[in-house]
N, C-alpha and C positions, 0 to 999 in steps of 0.2 A: 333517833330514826326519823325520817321525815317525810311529809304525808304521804309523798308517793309511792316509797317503796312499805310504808304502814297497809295501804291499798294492794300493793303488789304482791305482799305476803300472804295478804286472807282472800286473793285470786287464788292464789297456790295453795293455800291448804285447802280452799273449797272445794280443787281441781283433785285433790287427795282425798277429801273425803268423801267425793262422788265420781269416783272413779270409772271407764269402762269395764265391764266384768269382761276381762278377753285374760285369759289364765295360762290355757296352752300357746307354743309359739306357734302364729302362723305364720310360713314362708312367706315372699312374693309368689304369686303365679306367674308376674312378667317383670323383672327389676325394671320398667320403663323408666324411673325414677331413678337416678343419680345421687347421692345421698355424699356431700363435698363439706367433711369436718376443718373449718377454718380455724376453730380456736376450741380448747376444752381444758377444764379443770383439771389438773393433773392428779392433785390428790387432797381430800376434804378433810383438813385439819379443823376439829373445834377452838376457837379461840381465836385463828389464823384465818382462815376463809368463812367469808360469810353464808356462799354457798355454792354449789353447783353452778356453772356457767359455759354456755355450749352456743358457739356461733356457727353456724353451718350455712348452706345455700343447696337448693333442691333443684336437679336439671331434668328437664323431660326430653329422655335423649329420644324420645319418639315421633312420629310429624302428626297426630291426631291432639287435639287439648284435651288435658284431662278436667274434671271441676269435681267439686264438695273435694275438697283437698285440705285432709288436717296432718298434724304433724304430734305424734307424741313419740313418749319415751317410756322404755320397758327396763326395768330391771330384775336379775336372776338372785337366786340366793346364792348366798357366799361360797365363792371356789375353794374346791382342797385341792391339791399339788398343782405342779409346775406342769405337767401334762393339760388340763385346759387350756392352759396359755396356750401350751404349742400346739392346737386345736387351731385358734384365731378367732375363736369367736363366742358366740351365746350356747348353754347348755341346750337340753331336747324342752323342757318345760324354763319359759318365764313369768315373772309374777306380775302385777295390774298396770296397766297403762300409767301414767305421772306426768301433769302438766301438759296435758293435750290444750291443742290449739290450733287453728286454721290457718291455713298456709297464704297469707297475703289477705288477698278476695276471694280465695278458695278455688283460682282458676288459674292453670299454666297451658300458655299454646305449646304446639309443638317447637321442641328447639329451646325453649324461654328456660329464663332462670328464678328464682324463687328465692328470697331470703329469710331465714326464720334464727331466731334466738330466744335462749331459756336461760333463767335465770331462776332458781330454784334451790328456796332455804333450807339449809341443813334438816330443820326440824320435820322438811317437808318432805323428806327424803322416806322409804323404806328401812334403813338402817340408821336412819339419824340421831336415833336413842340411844345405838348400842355401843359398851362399853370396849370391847375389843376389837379392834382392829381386823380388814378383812378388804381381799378382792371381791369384786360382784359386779357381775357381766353387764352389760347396758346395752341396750337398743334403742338406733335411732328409726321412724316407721313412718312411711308415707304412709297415708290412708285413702281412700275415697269413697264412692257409695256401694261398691261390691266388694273390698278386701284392702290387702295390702300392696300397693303397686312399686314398692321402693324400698329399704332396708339397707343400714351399715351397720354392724356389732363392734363395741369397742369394749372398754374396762374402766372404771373406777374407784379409785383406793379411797378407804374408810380408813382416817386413822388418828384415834382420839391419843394416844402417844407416840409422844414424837420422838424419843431416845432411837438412837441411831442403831443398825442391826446388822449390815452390812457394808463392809471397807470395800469401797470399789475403785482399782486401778485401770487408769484408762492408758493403751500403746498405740501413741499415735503416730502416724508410720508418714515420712516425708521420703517418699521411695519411687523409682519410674527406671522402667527400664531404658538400657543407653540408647541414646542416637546416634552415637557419635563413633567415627570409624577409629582415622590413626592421626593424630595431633589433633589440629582444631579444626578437622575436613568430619561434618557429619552428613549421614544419610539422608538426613530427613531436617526441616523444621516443625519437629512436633514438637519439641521443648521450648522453643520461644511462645508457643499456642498456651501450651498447659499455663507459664507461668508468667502471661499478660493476663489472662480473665479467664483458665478451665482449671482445671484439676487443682496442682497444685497450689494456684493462686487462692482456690477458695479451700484447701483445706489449713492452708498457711493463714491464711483472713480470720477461721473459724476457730483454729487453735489458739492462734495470739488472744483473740476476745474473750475465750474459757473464762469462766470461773471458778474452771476446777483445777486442781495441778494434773499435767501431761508429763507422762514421759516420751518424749519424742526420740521414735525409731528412727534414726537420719542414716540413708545409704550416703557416703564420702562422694563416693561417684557420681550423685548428683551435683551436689556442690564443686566438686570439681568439674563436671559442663558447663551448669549455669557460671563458674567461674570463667571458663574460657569464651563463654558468648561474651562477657562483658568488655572483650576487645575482640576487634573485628576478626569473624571467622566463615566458613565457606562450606557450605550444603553440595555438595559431591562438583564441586572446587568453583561453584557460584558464590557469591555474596549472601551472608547470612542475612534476615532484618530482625534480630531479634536482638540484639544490643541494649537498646536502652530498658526494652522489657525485665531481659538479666542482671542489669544495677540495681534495678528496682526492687524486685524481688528478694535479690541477696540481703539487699541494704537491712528488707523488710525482717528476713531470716535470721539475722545476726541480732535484730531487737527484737525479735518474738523469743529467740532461745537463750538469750542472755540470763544466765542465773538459772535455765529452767535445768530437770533432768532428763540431759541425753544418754540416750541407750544407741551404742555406736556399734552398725551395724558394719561387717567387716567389706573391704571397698566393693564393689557391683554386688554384693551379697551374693556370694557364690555358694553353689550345692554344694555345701560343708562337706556330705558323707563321699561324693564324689573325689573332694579335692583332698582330705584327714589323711591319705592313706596313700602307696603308689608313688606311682610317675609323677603326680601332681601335688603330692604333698610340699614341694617348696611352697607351690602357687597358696595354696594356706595361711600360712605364715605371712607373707608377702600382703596378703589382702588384709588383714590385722592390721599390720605395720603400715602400708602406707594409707589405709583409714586411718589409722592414728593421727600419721602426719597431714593429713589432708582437713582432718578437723579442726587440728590445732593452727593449721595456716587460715583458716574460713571462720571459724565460731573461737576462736579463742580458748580452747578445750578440747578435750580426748574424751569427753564421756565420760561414763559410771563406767568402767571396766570391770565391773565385777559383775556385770544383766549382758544377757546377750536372749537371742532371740531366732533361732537358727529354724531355716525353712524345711518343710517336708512334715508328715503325717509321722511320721515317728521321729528318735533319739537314737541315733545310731551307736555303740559302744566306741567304735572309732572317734566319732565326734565327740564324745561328752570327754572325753581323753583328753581331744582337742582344745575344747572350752577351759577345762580344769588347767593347760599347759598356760593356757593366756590371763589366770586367776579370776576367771570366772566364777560365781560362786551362785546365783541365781540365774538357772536357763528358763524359757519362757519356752512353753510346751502344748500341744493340744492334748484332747483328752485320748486321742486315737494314739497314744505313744503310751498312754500310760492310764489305759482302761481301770475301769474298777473292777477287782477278783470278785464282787458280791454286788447284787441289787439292795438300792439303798432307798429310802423314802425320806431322804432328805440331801441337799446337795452338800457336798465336805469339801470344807476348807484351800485355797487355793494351794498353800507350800506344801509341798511335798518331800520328804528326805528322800538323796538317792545315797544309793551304798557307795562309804566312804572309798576312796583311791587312793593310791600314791601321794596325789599331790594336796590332797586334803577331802571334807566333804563338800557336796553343792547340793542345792534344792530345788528342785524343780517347779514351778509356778506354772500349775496348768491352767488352760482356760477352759471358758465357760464355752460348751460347743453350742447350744441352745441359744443363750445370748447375744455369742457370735452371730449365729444365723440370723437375726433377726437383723443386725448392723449391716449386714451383708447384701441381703435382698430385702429390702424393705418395700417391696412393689409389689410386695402378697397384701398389704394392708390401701386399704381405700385413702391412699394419701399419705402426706409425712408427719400429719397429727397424730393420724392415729396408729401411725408405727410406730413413732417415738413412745403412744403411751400404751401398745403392749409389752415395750421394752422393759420399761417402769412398773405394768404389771409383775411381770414375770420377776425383776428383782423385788418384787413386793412382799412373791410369795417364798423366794429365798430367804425372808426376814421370817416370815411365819413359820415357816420348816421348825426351827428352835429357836424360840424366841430369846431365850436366856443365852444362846451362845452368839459370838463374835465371829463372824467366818469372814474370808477375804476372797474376793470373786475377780478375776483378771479379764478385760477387754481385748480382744485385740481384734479391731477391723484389716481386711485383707489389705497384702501391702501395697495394691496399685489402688487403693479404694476410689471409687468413682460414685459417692453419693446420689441419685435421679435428680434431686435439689436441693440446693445449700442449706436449704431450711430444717429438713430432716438432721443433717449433722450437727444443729446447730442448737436445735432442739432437743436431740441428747444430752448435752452440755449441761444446756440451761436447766432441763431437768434434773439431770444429776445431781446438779448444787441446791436445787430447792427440792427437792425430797425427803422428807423427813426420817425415813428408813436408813436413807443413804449415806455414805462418810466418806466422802471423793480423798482417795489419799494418792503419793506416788508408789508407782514399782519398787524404787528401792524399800519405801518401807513396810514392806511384807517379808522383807528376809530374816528380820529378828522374829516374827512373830510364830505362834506355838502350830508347828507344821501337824497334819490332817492325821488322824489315827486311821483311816477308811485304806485296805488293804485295796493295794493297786499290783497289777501285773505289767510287764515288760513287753509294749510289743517288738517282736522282731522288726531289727532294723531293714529296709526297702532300700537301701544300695542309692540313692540319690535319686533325685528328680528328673535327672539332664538325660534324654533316649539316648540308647548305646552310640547308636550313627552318632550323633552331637559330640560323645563322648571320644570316639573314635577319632575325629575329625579334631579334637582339641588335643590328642596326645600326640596325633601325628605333628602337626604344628609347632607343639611347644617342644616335642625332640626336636623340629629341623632348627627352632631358634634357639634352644642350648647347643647346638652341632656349630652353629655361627657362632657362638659367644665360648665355647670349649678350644678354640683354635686361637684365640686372642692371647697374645703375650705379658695383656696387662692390663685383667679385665675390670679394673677400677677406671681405668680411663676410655671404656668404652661409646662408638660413640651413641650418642643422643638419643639418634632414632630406635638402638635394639631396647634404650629400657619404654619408649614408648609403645613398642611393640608387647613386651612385655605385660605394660598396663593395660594395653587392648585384650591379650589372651584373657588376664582376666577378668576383664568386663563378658569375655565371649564364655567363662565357666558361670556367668550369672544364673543361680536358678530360675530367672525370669523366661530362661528361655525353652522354658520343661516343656514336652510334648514336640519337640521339633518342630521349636520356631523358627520360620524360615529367614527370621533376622538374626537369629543366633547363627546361623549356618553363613550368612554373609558377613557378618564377622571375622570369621574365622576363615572366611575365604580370602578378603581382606587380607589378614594378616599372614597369610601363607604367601600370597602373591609380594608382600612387600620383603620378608623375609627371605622369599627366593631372587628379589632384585639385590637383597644386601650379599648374596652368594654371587649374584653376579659382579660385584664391587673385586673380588678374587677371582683371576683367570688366565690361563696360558693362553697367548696370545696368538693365533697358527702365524707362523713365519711361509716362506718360499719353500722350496724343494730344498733337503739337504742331501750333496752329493757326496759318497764315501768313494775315495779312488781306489781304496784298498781292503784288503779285507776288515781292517780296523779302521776306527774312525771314530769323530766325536760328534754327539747331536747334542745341539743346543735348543735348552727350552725358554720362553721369555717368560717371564709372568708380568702379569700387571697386579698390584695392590691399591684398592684406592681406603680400605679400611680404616686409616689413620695412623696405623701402629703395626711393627712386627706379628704376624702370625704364624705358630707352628701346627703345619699340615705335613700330611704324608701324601709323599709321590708313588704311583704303582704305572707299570707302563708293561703293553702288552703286545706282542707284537707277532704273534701265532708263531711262535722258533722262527722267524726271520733274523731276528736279529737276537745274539748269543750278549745278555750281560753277565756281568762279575759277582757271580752268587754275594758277595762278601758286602757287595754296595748294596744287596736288598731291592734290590727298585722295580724287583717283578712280584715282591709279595707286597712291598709298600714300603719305602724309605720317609723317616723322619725328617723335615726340612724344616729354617726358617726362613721365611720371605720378607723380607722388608717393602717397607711403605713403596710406592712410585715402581719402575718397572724396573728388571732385575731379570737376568739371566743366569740358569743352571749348566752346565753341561756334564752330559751321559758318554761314557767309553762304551761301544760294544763292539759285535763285532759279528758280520755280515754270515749269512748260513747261504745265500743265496745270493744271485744278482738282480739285477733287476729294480723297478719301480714296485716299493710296497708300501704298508701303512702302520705304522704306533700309535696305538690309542693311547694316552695318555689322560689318569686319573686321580684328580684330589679328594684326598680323603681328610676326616676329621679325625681329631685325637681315638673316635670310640672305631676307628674303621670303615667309618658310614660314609659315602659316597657325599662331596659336596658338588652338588651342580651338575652336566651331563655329562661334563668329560671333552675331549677334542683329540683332535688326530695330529698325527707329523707324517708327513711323504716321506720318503728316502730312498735315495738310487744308487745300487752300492754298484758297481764296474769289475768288482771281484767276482771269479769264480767260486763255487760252492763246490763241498765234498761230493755231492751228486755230480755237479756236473763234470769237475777236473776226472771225476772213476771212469763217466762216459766217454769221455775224452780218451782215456790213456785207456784202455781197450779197445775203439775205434784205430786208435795209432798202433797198438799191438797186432791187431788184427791185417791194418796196414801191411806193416811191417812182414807179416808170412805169408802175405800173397806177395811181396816183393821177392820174395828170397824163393818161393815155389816158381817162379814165372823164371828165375835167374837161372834157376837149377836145370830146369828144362830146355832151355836157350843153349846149354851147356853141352846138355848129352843130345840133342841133335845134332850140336857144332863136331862130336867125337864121333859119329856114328860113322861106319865102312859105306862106301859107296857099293850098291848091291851090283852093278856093272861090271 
């Protein structure tokens, strides 16, 4: 050791053995003081750390100076459970001040900043004797000549063995919801933003540098965007600029996850419970499948197929069905799906067995909600030091719970996570792997190990994420784009644009878009509007006036197809009893036709009820009977008389006819009559 820190020790213990007697906590009466943790021990290994180390900086957010400005450090006696953690701070009583010392020259103006660091030997510690392992609360305290004017509570781990106590899996989720409309026309460039220098750039940055293993939760549908930036494409049909950002990125993505474990999230990661079941149950399957395919075209791989990690506050029975059909065998669950039947005074095990099914059993891997929360909003803590290390507390005291037992704890930060700064995520990490409690493993391997005896209950499943309106709006849709693809002759060679539509619906079933998001709703307006342009691709084309000279006659109908291929629709034609058809031809309840490619003409026998200029509405319908497109009319002027009129007719001329024959008759017997003379 050498002279100076020989000096520096017997500072420190002198500052310990003359301690200030201040015993109870006293508050701030005014936080004027800023209290900005730069750096701190994470946890005081004997043998490993030599001691305590805390760099902080002191800001007087107030415009007065303050002066006699010292700086020490308080600490509590050791925490029992995981409830003080989520507290945030120091108990009601703490113990003697530790390593006091004046803040600079002992004077900060208003505004000014202040730098102070401690450096403080294990032995000089309050717990630095003791044998067992322990959390115990810290304070950091401005002081001056009337009180405390400043204060940040944090935590410190005591831990003279270092055998590891908790398996912890981290799910790191490379997920955003879509931008992108229908081909490579998107709404927005926020995806070139995220992933030049925001969001995803730096949790892509953060993950790759790990030292722990990730299982990375990848939505398809991202990479298949960022795939499509990477040749030029068009922000509501401008020029994209995000190109080269998207090489980049991907290039970055395919060597960050090479080898690592993906947990393949099914494509826009759609509201399972919404799509398992119903009208939308193809859409399901669909989003599986072409994740699958989507992964293996971008990352070289499909995933662990056996993890999945399905959105929503519960497990719906539908879905785990779902899961189970795709050989799923470890679901990733929070604790709100699968509460605990009993209060426990210790946290239990992350697997969890669910009752076996049909298709075999699977396990549930719940997460830590506590945990979670802390990854989630980390802007309750004075900073991202010291949010990282109540994070660290808190699995600290999960090792303590039972010391003797192995339990395995599951991370999962929210899937658009947006860290305050990179530092915080990054300092999870780093902690992670230097914590001596701790055994950074992957997801996958928690499925062999010995699932949780702590009796859990079922919550009822919550019917999906997506609001009914959303809901509404997406069956309407996806029946008008199976009513187009149900009419096709040979719907393998369908063309191009319906499976891109397709793709879009289910980007538009994404649960990202829960609570009616107004971008989920323009989606699927989007794709209603484009799918009603493919209806107009089929249409009777109105012709001129057709004139019938007789009471029978033929109308001809044109159609045009620009579809690519034969399609069989049904003809219905309507014509309020003007025009009399041939029961046998069907074509007023709906006749089955097929229409070939280019334009093509039908012709109708019927046969006139009336004269005159009238109108036939004329309707294509799809194989289920459902109306395709508005519909259009035909004129027709038939020159025939009608059974009304021919009856008025020959009555008028009846009628004729006996005033002729009265007026004769009378002509008659005046012609016979005697001359009265």
């Amino acid at each position: 050791m050498t002279l100076f820190r020989r000096l520096a020790a017997a500072v420190v213990a002198l500052a310990v053995l003359a301690p200030a007697p201040v015993t109870a906590q006293e508050d701030p009466a005014d936080n004027v003081v800023r209290v900005d943790v730069r750096a701190l021990t994470a946890a005081l290994v004997p043998g490993v750390t030599d001691g305590l180390v805390i760099r902080a900086r002191a800001v007087n957010t107030g415009t007065d100076p303050l002066r006699r400005l010292r700086v020490g450090l308080r600490f509590g006696q050791r925490l029992r459970g995981r409830s003080s953690i989520a507290a945030g701070g120091a108990p009601a009583r703490l113990g003697t001040r530790v390593a006091d010392a004046r803040l600079g020259d002992g004077e900060l103006a208003g505004g000014a900043t202040g730098e102070v660091d401690f450096d403080v030997a294990l032995r000089a510690l309050p717990f630095g004797r003791a044998t067992a392992p322990g959390v115990f609360p810290l304070r950091i305290e401005v002081r001056n000549g009337t009180g405390v004017v400043g204060a940040v509570d944090t935590f410190v781990m005591w831990w003279p063995k270092a055998a590891p106590k908790v398996r912890l899996a981290w799910v790191w989720p490379l997920a955003e919801p879509s931008h992108r409309g229908i081909r490579n026309d998107f709404f927005d460039d926020g995806l070139a933003g995220s992933v030049s220098d925001g969001r995803l750039d730096g949790l892509l940055a953060i993950g790759a540098a790990s030292r722990v293993p990730l299982t990375w939760a990848v939505d398809p549908e991202l990479l298949d965007a960022v795939h499509r930036m990477t040749t030029p494409y068009t922000v509501l049909g401008h020029e994209g600029a995000g190109t080269t950002a998207a090489r980049t990125w991907l290039e970055r993505a395919r060597a960050a996850l090479r080898g690592a474990t993906v947990l393949p999230l099914p494509y826009a990661d759609p509201d399972l419970a919404t799509t398992a079941t119903g009208a939308l149950a193809a859409d399901a399957g669909r989003a599986f499948q072409l994740g699958r395919e989507v992964l293996k075209r971008e990352l070289g791989t499909t995933g662990n197929s056996r993890l999945a990690w399905p959105p929503g506050s519960a497990l719906d029975p539908a879905v785990e069905a779902l899961l189970s059909g795709q050989g799923v065998k470890g679901v990733v669950v929070p604790e709100t799906a699968l509460p605990l039947a009993d209060q426990l005074n210790y946290t239990p095990t992350a697997p969890t067995p669910l009752a076996s099914g049909a298709l075999g059993s699977m396990t549930a891997l719940v997460t830590d909600a506590q945990l979670n929360g802390f990854v989630a909003d980390p802007e309750r803590e004075a900073g991202p030091r010291l949010a990282a290390q109540r994070f660290l507390a808190d699995t600290a005291m999960i090792a303590l719970e039972r010391p003797g037992d192995l339990r395995d704890v599951v991370i999962t930060p929210p899937r658009t996570w947006e860290p305050p700064v990179r530092d915080f995520a990054a300092q999870l990490l780093d902690q992670s792997a230097a914590a001596p409690w701790i055994q950074a493993v992957g997801l996958g391997d928690l499925l062999g190990d010995e699932p949780s005896a702590a009796a859990r209950t079922r919550a009822p499943g919550n019917g999906g994420v997506l609001a009914p309106d959303h809901v509404r709006r997406l069956l309407d849709t996806r029946r008008l784009l199976q009513r187009v693809r149900g009419i096709l002759t040979d719907p393998k060679r369908a063309p191009e644009e319906l499976a891109e539509l397709d793709n879009a619906l289910l980007r538009a079933a994404s649960a990202e878009w829960r609570d009616g998001d107004p971008r989920g709703r323009r989606l699927i307006d989007t794709v209603a509007a484009a799918v009603r342009q493919q209806l107009g691709k089929l249409r009777v084309t109105p012709g001129g006036l057709v004139v019938m000279t007789g009471r029978s006659g033929r109308i001809p109908l044109t159609f045009k197809n620009d579809l690519g291929q034969p399609v069989r629709v049904k003809v219905r034609l309507n014509s309020n009893r003007r025009l009399e058809l041939d029961r046998k031809d069907g074509y007023e309840r709906g006749r089955e036709v097929v229409i070939p490619p280019g334009q093509s003409t039908l012709t109708i026998k019927g046969r006139a009820t009336t004269g005159g200029v009238f109108k036939i509405n004329v309707q294509l319908l799809g194989t289920d009977g459902q109306p395709l497109g508005t519909g259009t009319t035909v004129s027709v002027r038939s020159t025939a008389y009608g059974a009304v009129a021919l009856g008025v007719t020959g009555v008028a001329f009846a009628l004729l006819l006996v005033a002729s024959a009265t007026r004769l008759v009378r002509r008659r017997r005046r012609a016979v009559r005697p001359d009265p003379a």
